[in-house]
Structures are given as structure tokens and as C-alpha cells.
C-alpha positions in Angstrom: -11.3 -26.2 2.0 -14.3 -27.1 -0.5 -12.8 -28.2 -4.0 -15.7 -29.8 -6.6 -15.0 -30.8 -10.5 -15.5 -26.9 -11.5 -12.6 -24.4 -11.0 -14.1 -21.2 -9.3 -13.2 -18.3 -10.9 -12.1 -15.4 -8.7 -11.0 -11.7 -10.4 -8.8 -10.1 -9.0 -8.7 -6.1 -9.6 -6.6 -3.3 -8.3 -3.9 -1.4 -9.4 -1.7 2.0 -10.4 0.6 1.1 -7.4 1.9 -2.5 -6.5 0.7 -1.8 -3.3 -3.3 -2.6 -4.0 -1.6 -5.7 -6.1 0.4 -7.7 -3.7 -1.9 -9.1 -1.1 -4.3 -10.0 -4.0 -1.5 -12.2 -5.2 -0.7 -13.3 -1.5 -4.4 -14.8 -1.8 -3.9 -16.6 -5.0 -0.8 -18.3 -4.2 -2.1 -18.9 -0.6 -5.2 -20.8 -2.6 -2.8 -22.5 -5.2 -1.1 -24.3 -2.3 -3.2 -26.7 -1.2 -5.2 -27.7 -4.5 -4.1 -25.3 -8.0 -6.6 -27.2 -10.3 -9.3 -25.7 -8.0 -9.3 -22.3 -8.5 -9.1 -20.1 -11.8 -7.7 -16.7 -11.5 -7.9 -13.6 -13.5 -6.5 -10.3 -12.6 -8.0 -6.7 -13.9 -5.9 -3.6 -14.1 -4.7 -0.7 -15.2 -2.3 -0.8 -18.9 0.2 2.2 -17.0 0.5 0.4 -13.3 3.6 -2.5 -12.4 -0.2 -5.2 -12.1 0.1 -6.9 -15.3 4.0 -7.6 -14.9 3.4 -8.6 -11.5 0.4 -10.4 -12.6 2.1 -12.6 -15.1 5.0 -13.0 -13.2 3.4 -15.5 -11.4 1.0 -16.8 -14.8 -2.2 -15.5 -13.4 -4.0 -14.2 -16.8 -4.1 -10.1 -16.5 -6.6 -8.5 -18.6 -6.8 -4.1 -19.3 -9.6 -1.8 -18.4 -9.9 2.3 -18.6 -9.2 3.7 -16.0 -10.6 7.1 -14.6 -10.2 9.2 -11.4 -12.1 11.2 -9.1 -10.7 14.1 -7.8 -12.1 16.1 -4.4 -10.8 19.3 -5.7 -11.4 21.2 -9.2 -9.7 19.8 -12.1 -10.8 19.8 -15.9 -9.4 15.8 -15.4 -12.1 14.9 -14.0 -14.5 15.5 -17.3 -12.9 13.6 -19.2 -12.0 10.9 -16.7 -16.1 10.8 -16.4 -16.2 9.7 -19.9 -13.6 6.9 -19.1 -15.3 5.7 -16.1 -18.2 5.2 -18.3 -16.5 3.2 -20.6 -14.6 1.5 -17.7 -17.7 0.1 -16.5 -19.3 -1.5 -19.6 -15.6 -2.9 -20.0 -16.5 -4.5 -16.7 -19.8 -5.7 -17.2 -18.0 -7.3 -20.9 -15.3 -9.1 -18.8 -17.9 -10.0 -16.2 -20.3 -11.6 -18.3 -17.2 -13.5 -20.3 -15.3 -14.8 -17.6 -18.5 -15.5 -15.0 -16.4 -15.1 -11.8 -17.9 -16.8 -8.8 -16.0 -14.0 -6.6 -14.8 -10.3 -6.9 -11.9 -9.1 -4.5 -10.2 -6.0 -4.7 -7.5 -4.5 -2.5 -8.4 -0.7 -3.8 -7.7 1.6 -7.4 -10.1 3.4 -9.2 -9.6 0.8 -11.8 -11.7 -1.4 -9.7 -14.1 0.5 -9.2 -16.5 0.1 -12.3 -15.6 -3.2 -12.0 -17.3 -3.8 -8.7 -20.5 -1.9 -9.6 -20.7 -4.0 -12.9 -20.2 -7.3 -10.9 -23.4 -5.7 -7.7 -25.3 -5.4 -11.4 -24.4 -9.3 -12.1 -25.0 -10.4 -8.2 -21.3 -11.3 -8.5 -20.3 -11.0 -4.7 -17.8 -8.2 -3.9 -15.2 -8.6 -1.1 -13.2 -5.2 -0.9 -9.8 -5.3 1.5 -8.7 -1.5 3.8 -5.0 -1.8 3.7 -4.3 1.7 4.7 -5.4 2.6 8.5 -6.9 6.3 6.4 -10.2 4.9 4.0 -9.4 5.7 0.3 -12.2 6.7 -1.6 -11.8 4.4 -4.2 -12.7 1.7 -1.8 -15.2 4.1 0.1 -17.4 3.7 -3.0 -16.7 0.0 -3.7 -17.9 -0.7 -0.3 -21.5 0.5 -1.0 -21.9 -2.7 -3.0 -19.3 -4.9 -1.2 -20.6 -8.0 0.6 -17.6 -7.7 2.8 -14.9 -5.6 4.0 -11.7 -6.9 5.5 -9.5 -4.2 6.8 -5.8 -4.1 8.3 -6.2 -2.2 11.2 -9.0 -2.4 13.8 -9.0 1.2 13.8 -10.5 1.1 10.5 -13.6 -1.3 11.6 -16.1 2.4 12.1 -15.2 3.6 8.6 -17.2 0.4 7.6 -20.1 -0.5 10.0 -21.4 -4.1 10.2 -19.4 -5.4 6.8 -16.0 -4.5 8.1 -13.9 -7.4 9.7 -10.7 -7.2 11.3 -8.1 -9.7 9.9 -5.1 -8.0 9.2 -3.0 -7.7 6.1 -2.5 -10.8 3.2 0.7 -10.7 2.2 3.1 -13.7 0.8 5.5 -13.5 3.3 7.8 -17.3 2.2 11.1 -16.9 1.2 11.8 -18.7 -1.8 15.2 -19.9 -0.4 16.3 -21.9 -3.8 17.1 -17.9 -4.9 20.9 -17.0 -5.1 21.0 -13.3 -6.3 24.0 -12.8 -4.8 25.5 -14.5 -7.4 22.7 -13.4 -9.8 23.8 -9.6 -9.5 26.9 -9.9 -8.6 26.8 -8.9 -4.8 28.8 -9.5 -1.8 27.0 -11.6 0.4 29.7 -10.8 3.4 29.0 -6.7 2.6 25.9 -5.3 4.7 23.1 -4.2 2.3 21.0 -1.2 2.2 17.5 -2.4 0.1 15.9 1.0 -1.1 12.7 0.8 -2.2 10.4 3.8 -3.7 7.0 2.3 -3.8 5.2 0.7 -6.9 5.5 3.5 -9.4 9.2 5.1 -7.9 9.9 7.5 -5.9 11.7 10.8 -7.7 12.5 11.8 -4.3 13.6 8.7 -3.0 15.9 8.5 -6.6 17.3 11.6 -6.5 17.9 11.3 -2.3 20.4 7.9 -3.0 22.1 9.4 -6.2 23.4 11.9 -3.8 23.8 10.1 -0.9 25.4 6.8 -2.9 29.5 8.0 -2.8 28.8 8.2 1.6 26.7 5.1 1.4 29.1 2.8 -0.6 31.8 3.8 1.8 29.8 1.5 4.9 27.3 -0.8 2.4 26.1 -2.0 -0.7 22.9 -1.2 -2.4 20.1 -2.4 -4.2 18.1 0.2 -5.4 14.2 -0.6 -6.9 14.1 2.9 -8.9 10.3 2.1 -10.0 9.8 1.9 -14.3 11.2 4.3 -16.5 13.1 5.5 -13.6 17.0 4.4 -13.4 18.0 7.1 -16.1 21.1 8.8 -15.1 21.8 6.2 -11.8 24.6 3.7 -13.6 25.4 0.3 -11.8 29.2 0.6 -10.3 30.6 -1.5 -7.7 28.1 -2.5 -4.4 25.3 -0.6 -6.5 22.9 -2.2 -8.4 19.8 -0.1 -9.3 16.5 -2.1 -10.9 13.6 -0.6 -12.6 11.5 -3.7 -11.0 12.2 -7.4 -10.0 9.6 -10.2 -9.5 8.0 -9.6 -5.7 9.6 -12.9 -4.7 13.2 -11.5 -5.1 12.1 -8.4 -3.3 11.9 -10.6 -0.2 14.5 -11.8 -1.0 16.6 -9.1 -0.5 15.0 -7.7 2.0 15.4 -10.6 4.4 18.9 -10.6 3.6 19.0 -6.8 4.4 20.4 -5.3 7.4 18.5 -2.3 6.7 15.3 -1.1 4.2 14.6 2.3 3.4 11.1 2.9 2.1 8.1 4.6 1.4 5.2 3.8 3.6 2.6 1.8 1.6 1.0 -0.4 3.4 1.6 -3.3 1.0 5.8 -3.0 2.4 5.2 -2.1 5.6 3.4 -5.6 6.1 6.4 -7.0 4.6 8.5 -5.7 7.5 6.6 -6.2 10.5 6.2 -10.1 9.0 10.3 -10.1 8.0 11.1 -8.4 11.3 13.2 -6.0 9.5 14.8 -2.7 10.4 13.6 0.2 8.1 14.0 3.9 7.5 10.4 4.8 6.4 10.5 8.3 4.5 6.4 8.9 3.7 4.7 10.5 0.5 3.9 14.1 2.0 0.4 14.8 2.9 -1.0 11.4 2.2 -2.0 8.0 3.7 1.5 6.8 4.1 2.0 8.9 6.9 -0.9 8.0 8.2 0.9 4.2 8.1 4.6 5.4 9.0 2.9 7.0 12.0 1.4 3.2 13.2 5.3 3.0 13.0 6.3 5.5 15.5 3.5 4.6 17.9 5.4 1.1 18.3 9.2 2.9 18.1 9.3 0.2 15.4 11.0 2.2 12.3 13.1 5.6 12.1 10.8 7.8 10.1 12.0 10.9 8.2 10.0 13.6 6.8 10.6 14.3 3.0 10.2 17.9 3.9 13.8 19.5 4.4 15.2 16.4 4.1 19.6 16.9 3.8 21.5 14.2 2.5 24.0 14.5 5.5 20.6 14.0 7.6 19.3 10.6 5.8 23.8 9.3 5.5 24.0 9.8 9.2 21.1 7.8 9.9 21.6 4.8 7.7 25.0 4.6 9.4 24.1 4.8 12.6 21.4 2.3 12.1 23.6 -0.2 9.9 26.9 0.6 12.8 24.1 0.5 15.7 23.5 -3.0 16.7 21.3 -2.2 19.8 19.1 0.2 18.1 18.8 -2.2 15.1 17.9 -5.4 16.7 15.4 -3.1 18.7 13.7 -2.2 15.4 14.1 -5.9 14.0 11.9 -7.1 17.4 9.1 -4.5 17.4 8.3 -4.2 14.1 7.4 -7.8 13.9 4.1 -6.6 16.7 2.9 -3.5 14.4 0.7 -5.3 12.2 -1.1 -8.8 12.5 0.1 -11.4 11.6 0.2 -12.0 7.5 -0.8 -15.5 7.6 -3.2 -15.2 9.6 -4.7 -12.5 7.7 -5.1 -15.1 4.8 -6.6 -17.9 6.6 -9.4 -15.1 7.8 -10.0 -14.5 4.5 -10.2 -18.1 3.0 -12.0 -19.3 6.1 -14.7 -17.5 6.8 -15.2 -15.6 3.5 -14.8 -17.6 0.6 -15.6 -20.7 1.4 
């Protein structure tokens, strides 16, 4: 890897979900390993999104933009979201100009959007990352002025033409094994535990599924329950339950190595976590989006148990966290094939570092 007397600057940009965030920050610390005086980085985001705690919680400086939306379907939002994207990019072209980044990456939002037409303006090279295996439009418009695309899936190379390249998915995938949160939270580390986990911005479903499920569940397992911000009201910690609004993302893998089971949505950002971890999930999809798109990568491999949120019981989702927490067979059957549904994470990075940046 190149180093010189100058730190390069890279910006980072993505947000609104922690899913566009986490395999940003996979590539930072993956850069910071070999030679942290080397590289400078800066992420851009959204003020409502989890980005800027996730951001800091590894000290990587996290700047604010405005952020507007495009809709495909009527909606009076999208007037006044024209106004913000205006504003959004002469933010950009502000922070650009300040900050003179040698590097753009983003891994999708319509926050980063302005951004990378600011930085095409400034010849400030774009590299744009395809998690999901269905092209967002948010990164459907970055990639008119991306150098490069890197996508997840291969299936995902012909939304992309000649930029696209296959390298899988970056995500920090160590353990940090100097972690005790059993002790931290007060856990049983002899109990089986359920890890449920509603996506970056929570789940109301997801919530509201576990609050009614939880007297069953406790009777089998404990549980640690990411609720998402703003979104624990009315579920009270009691013995073997421990909800959290958010933790840092290096105690999520924590917990769910030490898992026997996660439940989920199907972001692509966890599902990469899974397949790496070789864990055993329940994957319940947002309806009538990308994630079941992803959850569906899932069934093709027999690699997860996937639920629809449609009709959904409670007796429906209790039976099948028992049987999978009871079912040793069926559980170390997950635990081997989910580790082949997605490429391998590190690998993924070193693509990235070696043949892109440097």
C-alpha cells in the first residue's frame, strides 16, 4: 500500500439507515490497520440517520448536509425536497472545496447524492458501492458520474455496464474479543440468546412482534433487543431482556457471534454480517422493498428461515425461534450455508483497496 508525507483525504457519505454506513467504516478501519497516520477521513450525512453516532464512535470527524428525496410516485414532498437538494449540493461543493478530498466513496442515500455531483464538478473521483442485489436509485444517479462501481452481487454487474466490478460486500467482520458484555449487561453467558435486530432506524413491526412474543421467548432464551432510536418506549428491561436504542457496531458483533440465533431485517449491511459470522437467522423483510429482494438470495441457499411480515401471528414467529434455538440439526445447517451466500467480506476490502484506490 502507497503511504507519502501527505494524509489522503477520503469522504465518506451515506446515510438515513446504518446499512449504507457500515461497510464505509469497514473500509476505514480496514485502511487504519496497516498505517493510521496515512489516511484522513471525513464522513457526510444526514443530522436524523444513526451515521454521525456511528461515525464518531469510532472518531472519524462526521459533518451534516440537507438532505432531500426523490420520490417515483406523486407527492407535494418532492417540491420542497427540490429546494433541499439544491441547497444540498452547494453544501457539497462548500465541504468539497474545504476539505479537498483525494477520494469520494459512497455506499448509497440521497444525502450523497449532491455530494457526488459536487465532487464530478471538482474532478474529485467518485467510487459508488451496490450493496443490495435490486439498484437503488439514489446510487442509479450517483453512478452517472462515478469512476467506479463495486457491487455485492454479480447479478448486479448489467445494472452498471463497464464501471461495475464484482467484489462483494466490505464489512468489519473482527470480533473485538477484549469485550465482556455479559457482565456489562448483566447476561447469562450459560442462557442461549436470541439477538433481535430491526435495521438502522427500528423496526415498529419487529418492536411490537417481541413485546408480544417476549413472556414465550423468556421461557427458552434471553434477549437482546436493538429497538432502533427513540424506539424502546413501553418495552422495560426485566430479567433475560435487555432492550437498547443502539450500541456501537463492534458490540453488535459481539453479540451476534455469541448468539445462537438472530432475528432480523434484511439489509444487506446484516446479512453480510451473517454469512461472514456463520450465524443462524430468522430474516423477516421490509414488505415490498429491496430486502426481500436480499432475504430471497437467502432462500435460494436454504441459508435463513424467512418470514413474511404479512399475517405474521406471534404463535407463528415463538414456534419458530424455538424450534430453531431446540433444533440442533436444522441450526448448524443454517450456521454452514449461510457462511457461502455472500463473498467473502475481507476479500471484498482488499478488492477495493487494491485495485481501486491505490
Amino acid at each position: 500500500m502507497k503511504s507519502n508525507n501527505q494524509a489522503k483525504v477520503i469522504m465518506l457519505s451515506g446515510g438515513g439507515t446504518g446499512g449504507s454506513v457500515t461497510p464505509l467504516l469497514a473500509l476505514a478501519d480496514y485502511l487504519k490497520q496497516d498505517n493510521p497516520a496515512v489516511y484522513n477521513f471525513i464522513f457526510v450525512g444526514t443530522n436524523s440517520g444513526p451515521e454521525r453516532y456511528l461515525a464518531e464512535s469510532v472518531q472519524i470527524l462526521f459533518l451534516p448536509i440537507m438532505s432531500g428525496k426523490w420520490r417515483r410516485y406523486f407527492s407535494f414532498k418532492n417540491v420542497a425536497d427540490i429546494f433541499k437538494i439544491i441547497l444540498a449540493f452547494f453544501q457539497a461543493l462548500y465541504l468539497l472545496r474545504k476539505y479537498r478530498p483525494h477520494l469520494l466513496i459512497s455506499a448509497g442515500g440521497f444525502v450523497s447524492v449532491p455530494l457526488a455531483y459536487a465532487a464530478y464538478c471538482l474532478r474529485i473521483p467518485v467510487l459508488i458501492h451496490q450493496q443490495d442485489i435490486r439498484a437503488g436509485l439514489a446510487n442509479r444517479l450517483m453512478a452517472k458520474v462515478a469512476k467506479r462501481v463495486t457491487v455485492t452481487f454479480v447479478e448486479s454487474l448489467k445494472d452498471y455496464g463497464p464501471k461495475a466490478l464484482w467484489v462483494g460486500n466490505p464489512i468489519n467482520e473482527r470480533i473485538d474479543n477484549s469485550l465482556n458484555l455479559w457482565q456489562k449487561y448483566n447476561l447469562d453467558s450459560n442462557r442461549p440468546l436470541l439477538l433481535v435486530l430491526g435495521g438502522g432506524t427500528g423496526s415498529v413491526f419487529i418492536n411490537r412482534l417481541i413485546k408480544d412474543s417476549l413472556k414465550s421467548l423468556l421461557e427458552f432464551c434471553q434477549v437482546v433487543h436493538i429497538t432502533g432510536s427513540g424506539k424502546k418506549e413501553n418495552l422495560a428491561p426485566k430479567t433475560d431482556y435487555l432492550p437498547l436504542e443502539f450500541i456501537a457496531h463492534d458490540e453488535v458483533l459481539w453479540f451476534m457471534a455469541k448468539a445462537r440465533a438472530v432475528v432480523s431485517r434484511s439489509g444487506l449491511g446484516v446479512l453480510t454480517e451473517i454469512s461472514a459470522l456463520g450465524q443462524a437467522s430468522i430474516l423477516i423483510p421490509m414488505p415490498n422493498s429491496h430486502q426481500e429482494d436480499n432475504a430471497a438470495i437467502f432462500v435460494e441457499h436454504q441459508a435463513a428461515i424467512v418470514l413474511s411480515e404479512k399475517n405474521l401471528s406471534t404463535d407463528v414467529f415463538i414456534n419458530q425461534v424455538r424450534e430453531l434455538m431446540a433444533n440442533k440439526k436444522l441450526h448448524d445447517t443454517l450456521c454452514s450455508l449461510a457462511k457461502d451466500v455472500i463473498k467473502s467480506a475481507n476479500e471484498a476490502l482488499k478488492k477495493i483497496v487494491n485495485e481501486l484506490l491505490f
